[in-house]
N, C-alpha and C positions, 0 to 999 in steps of 0.2 A: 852634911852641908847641903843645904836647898839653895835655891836663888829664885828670881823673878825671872821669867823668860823676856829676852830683848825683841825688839823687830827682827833684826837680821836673823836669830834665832828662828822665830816663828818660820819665816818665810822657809828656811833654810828645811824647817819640820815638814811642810808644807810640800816643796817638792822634792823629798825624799818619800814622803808615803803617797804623793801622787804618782812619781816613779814605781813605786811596788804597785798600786793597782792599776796602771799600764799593763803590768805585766803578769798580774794575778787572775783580771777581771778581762783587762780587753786582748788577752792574748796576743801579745808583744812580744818581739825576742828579748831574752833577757844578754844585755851585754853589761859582765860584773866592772867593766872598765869604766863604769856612765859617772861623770863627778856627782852625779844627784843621790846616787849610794855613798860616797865618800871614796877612800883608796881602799880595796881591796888588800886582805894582810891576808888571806888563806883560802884557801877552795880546798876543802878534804872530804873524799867517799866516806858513808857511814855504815854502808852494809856491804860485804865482799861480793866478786861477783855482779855488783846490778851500778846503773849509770848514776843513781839518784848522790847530789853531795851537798854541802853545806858551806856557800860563801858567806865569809866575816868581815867585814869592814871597819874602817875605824875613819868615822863623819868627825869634821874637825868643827862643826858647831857644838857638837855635843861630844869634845875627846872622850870622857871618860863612859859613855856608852855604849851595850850591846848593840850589834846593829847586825842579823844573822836575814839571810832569804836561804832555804833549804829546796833542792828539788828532790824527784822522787822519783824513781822508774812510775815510765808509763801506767796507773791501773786500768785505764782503759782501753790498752794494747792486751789482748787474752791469751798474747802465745805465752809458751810455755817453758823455752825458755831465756828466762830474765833478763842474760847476759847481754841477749842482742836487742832489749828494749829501750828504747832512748827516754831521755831525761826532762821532764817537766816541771816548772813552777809547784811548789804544795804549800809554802808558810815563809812566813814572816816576824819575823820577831825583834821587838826593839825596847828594851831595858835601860833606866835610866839608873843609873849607879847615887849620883845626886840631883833626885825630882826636879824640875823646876816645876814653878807655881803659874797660877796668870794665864794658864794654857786654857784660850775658847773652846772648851768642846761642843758648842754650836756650831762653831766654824768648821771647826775637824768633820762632821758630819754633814753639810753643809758642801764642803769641799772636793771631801770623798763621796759625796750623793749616796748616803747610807738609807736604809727605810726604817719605819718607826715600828719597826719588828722585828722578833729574830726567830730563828728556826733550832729547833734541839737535835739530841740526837737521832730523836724516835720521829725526824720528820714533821714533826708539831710545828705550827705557826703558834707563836706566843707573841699579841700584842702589846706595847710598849720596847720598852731598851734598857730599863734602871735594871738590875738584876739584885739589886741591895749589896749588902754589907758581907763583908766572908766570915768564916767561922773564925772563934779564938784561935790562935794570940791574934789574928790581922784584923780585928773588930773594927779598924777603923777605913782599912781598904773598900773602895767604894766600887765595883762595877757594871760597865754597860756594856751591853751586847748587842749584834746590831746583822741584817744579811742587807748586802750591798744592793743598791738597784742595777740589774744588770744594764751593760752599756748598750752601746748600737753593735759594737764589735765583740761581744760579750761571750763565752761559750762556756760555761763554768760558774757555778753560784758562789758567789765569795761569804764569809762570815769574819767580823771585824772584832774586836773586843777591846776596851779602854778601861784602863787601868787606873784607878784615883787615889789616892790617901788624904780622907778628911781631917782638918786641924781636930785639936785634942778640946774638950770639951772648954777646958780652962785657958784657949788659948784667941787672946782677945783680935788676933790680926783675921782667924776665919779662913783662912789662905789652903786652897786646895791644891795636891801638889799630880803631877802626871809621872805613876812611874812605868806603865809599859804599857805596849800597844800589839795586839796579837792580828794578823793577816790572814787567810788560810784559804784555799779553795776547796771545798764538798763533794770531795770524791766518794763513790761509790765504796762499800768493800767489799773486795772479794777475794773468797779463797783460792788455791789451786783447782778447788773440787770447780769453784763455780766459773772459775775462767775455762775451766775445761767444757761445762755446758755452754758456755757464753761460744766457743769456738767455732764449736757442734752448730749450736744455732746460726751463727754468722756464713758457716761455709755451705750451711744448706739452702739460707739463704740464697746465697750468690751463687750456687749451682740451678736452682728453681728460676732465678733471675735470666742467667744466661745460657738455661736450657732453651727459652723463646726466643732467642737469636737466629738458633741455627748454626753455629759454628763448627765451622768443618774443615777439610784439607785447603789451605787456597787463602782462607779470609783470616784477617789481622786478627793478632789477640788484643783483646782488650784490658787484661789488668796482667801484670807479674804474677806468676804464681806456679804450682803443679797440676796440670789436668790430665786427665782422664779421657783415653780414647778408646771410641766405639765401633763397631762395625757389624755388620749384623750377625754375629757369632755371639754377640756381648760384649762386655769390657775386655777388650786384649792387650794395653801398653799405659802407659804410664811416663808424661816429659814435662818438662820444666820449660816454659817458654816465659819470652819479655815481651811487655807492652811493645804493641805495633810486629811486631815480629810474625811470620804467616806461619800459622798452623801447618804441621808437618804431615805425612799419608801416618795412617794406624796399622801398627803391627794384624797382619791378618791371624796370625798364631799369636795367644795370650804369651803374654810375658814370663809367665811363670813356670813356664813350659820349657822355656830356656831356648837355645838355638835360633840359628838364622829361620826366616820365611817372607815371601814375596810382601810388600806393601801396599796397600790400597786406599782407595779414599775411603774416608772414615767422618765419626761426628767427635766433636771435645768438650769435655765439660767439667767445669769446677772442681777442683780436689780439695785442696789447703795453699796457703799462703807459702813464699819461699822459705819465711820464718821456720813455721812448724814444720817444713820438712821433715827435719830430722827425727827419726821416733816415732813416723808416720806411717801406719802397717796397710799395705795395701794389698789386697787378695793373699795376705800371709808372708808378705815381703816388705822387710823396714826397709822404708828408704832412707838414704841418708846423706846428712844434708851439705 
């Protein structure tokens, strides 16, 4: 069964996927209670272990539709492990069970501020947005695809995808129908291998950074995390300090040494984040977290 899409409908389309690119494109908190999603019927994890889940809704313009936003552990967080990585926006998906027709996809694109290009897998700009017709049996299925214009508050490239079915050749009314609409943001991917070089890079980073401070016994720390203390013997301790918190004196005898010894002032510098602690081998000692 198809129908004509009504007004209240429209609009109703309208701020529901203006609501998902709120929240895809201009990094908005996603709160799954917004009536512009409809009511919430389920929030469920899809991988063990990690924060990413999948809320369902069920939008009373459209009852008999899919209406899913999926988030994802962080892949831009490089630690390592999953567990403690928080939960981000990744897709969108909304299925119509019975098409309706009449659906402006000027508008929709128009509305969404899509651009008259899209990007592939391989990073390609490919201009236009028709993508044609899909293979047998859905010969008649028509798609566009499209990468969003980023917003003002934008941090993330979104990719849109619209879903058509063209009337049948012999079918005098011409009437095209909308059955799904795909949201998604453009995440990088990486492996374990590469979030582990990504890490690597990041922490040496920010040790190089806040080597030119000068941070030493006395002065505030500047980020959360485990650093590194110095004294002119070389590295001899190893502490965990919070933002704003003052830098503590440096073991004058290396850590690894064991045993008590006097304390002196010393220099600090970059280790790893509180995250990675755990599993983090320092001069031969995991620390843990």
């Amino acid at each position: 069964m198809s129908y004509d899409i009504t007004p209240s409908q429209e609009q109703a389309l309208l701020r529901l996927l203006g609501k998902v690119m709120e929240v895809m494109r201009d990094d908005r908190p996603l709160h799954a209670d917004d009536p512009a999603f409809g009511t919430l019927e389920s929030a469920k994890f899809f991988k063990p272990g990690e924060a990413g889940k999948t809320y369902s809704f069920r939008n009373n313009a459209f009852p008999d539709a899919t209406v899913d936003l999926s988030t994802w552990t962080d892949p831009l967080d490089y630690s390592d492990d999953r567990t403690r990585v928080s939960a981000v926006p990744a897709y969108f998906h909304l299925r119509f069970q019975h098409p309706p027709s009449r659906v402006n996809r000027r508008l929709l694109e128009q509305r969404l501020d899509l651009a008259d290009y899209w990007i592939g897998a391989d990073g390609i700009r490919e201009d236009g947005n028709d993508i044609g017709h899909s293979l047998p049996p859905f010969t008649r299925e028509h798609r566009y695809r499209y990468r969003a214009n980023a917003g003002e508050h934008g941090r993330f490239p979104v990719n849109v995808e619209f879903f058509f079915v063209d009337s049948a050749p012999d079918d005098p009314t011409g009437k095209i129908w909308l059955t799904q609409i795909t949201i998604h943001r453009d995440y990088p991917y990486l492996t374990p291998a590469m979030r582990k070089k990504k890490r690597e890079e990041q922490n040496q980073k920010k040790r190089q950074t806040y080597g030119y401070m000068n941070l030493c016994t006395g002065t505030p720390c500047p980020e959360t995390g485990v650093w590194e203390g110095w004294t002119d013997s070389g590295s001899t301790d190893v502490m965990e300090f919070a933002r704003g918190q003052i830098f503590d004196a440096v073991r004058s005898v290396s850590l690894e040494q064991g045993g008590s010894c006097p304390m002196v002032v010393g220099r600090w510098f970059w280790l790893c984040s509180t995250s990675e602690k755990s599993g983090t081998v320092w001069k031969g000692i995991e620390l843990q977290g």
